[in-house]
RODO-2510 file (C-alpha; in nm, 4 decimals, decimal comma):
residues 115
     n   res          X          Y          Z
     1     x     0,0000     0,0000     0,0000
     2     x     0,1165     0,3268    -0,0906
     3     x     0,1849     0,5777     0,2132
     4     x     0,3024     0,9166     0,2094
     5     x     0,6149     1,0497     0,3450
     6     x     0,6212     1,3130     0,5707
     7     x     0,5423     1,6553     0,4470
     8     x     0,3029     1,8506     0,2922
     9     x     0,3394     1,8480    -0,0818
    10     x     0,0852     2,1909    -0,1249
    11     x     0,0143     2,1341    -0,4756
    12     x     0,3895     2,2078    -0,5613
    13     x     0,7274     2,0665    -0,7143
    14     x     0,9616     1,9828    -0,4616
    15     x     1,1322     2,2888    -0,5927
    16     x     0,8679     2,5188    -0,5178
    17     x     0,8374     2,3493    -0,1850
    18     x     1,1324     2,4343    -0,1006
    19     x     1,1594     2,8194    -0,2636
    20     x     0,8044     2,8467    -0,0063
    21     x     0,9521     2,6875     0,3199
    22     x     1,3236     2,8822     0,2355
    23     x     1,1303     3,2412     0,1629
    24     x     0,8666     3,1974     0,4514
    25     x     1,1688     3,1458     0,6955
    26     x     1,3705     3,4255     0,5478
    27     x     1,0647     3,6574     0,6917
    28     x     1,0198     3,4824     0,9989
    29     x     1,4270     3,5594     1,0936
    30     x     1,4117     3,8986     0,9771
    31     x     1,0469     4,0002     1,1546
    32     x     1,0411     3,7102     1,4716
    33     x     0,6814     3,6904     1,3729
    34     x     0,4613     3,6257     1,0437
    35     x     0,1060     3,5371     0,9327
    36     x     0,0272     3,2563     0,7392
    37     x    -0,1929     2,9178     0,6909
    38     x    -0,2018     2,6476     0,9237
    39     x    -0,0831     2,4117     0,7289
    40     x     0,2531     2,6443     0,6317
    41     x     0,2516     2,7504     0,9197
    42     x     0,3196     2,3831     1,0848
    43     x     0,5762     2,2854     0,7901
    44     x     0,7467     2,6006     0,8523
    45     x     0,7818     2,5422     1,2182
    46     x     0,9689     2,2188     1,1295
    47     x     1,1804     2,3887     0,8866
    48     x     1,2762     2,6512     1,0992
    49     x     1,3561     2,4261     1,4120
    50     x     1,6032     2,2416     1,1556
    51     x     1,7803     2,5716     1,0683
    52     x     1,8148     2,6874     1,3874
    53     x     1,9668     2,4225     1,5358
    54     x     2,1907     2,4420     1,2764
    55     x     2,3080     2,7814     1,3378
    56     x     2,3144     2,7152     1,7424
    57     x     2,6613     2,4803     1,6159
    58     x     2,8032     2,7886     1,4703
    59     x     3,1161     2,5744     1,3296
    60     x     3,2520     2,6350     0,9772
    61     x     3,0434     2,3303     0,7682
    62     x     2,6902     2,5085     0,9516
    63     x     2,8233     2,8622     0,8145
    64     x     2,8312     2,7259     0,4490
    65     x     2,5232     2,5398     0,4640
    66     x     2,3356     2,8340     0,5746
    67     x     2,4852     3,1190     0,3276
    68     x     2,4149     2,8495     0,0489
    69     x     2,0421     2,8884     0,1879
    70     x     2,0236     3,2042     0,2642
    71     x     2,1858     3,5863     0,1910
    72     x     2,5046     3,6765     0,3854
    73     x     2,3568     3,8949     0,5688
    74     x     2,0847     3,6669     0,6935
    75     x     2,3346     3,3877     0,7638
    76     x     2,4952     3,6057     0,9633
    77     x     2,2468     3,7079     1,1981
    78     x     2,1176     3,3644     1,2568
    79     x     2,4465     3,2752     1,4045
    80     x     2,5556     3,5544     1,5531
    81     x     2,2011     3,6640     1,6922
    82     x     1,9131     3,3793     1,6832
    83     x     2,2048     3,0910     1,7787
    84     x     2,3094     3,2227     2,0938
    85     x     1,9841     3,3136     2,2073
    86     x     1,8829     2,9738     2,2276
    87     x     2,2278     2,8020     2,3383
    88     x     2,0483     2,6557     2,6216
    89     x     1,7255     2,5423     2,4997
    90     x     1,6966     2,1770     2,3323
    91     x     1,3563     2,2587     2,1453
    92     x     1,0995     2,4304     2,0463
    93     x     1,1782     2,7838     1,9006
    94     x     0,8466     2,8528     1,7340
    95     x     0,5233     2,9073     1,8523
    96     x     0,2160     2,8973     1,6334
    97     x    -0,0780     3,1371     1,7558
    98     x    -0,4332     3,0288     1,5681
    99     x    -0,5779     3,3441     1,4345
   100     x    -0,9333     3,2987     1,2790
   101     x    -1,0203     3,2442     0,9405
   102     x    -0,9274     3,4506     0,6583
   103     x    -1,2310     3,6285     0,4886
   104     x    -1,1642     3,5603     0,1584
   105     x    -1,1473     3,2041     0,1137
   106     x    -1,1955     3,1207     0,5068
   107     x    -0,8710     2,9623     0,5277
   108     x    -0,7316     2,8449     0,9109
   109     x    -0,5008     3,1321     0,9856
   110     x    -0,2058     3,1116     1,1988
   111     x     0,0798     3,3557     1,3947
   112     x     0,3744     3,1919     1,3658
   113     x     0,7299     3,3709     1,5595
   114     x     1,0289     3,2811     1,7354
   115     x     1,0248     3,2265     2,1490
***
């Protein structure tokens, strides 16, 4: 039987998945807080957790990794700023806030920024 791995595929490439999940995090780090959909909102979250924890390492390979990723600038701050700030903690950087629907479309709305 056919299962699906984990992940939300929103109607996208995996290419576009990943342009979404890499843009929606550049706007979390820069503004600590952004709206979106649940169900981005919850893959972001994931994502985010990931990159964090690498830039808490702070050693040379993380560097690269995360100015392949992201701009210079960004890279930067997320080891020099966002890293240190959660040396101690093991987990759990995000927290999602549930905003209601969206009038348009009435889509599950979420606040989603960093502890």
């Amino acid at each position: 039987m056919k299962k699906l791995k984990q992940g939300r595929k929103f109607g996208r490439t995996k290419d576009q998945r990943k342009a979404l999940l890499s843009s929606l995090a550049r706007a979390l780090f820069l503004h600590n807080r952004i709206t979106t959909t649940e169900a981005k909102g919850k893959e972001l979250s994931m994502f985010a957790e990931k990159i964090i924890t690498r830039a808490k390492k702070g050693d040379l390979a993380s560097r690269r990794i995360l100015t392949e990723s992201f701009s210079k600038d960004l890279a930067k701050k997320l080891i020099e700023e966002i890293g240190p700030k959660y040396k101690e903690r093991k987990g759990g950087y995000t927290r999602i806030i549930r905003k209601g629907p969206r009038k348009s479309d009435s889509a599950k709305m979420v606040i989603i920024e960093l502890v």
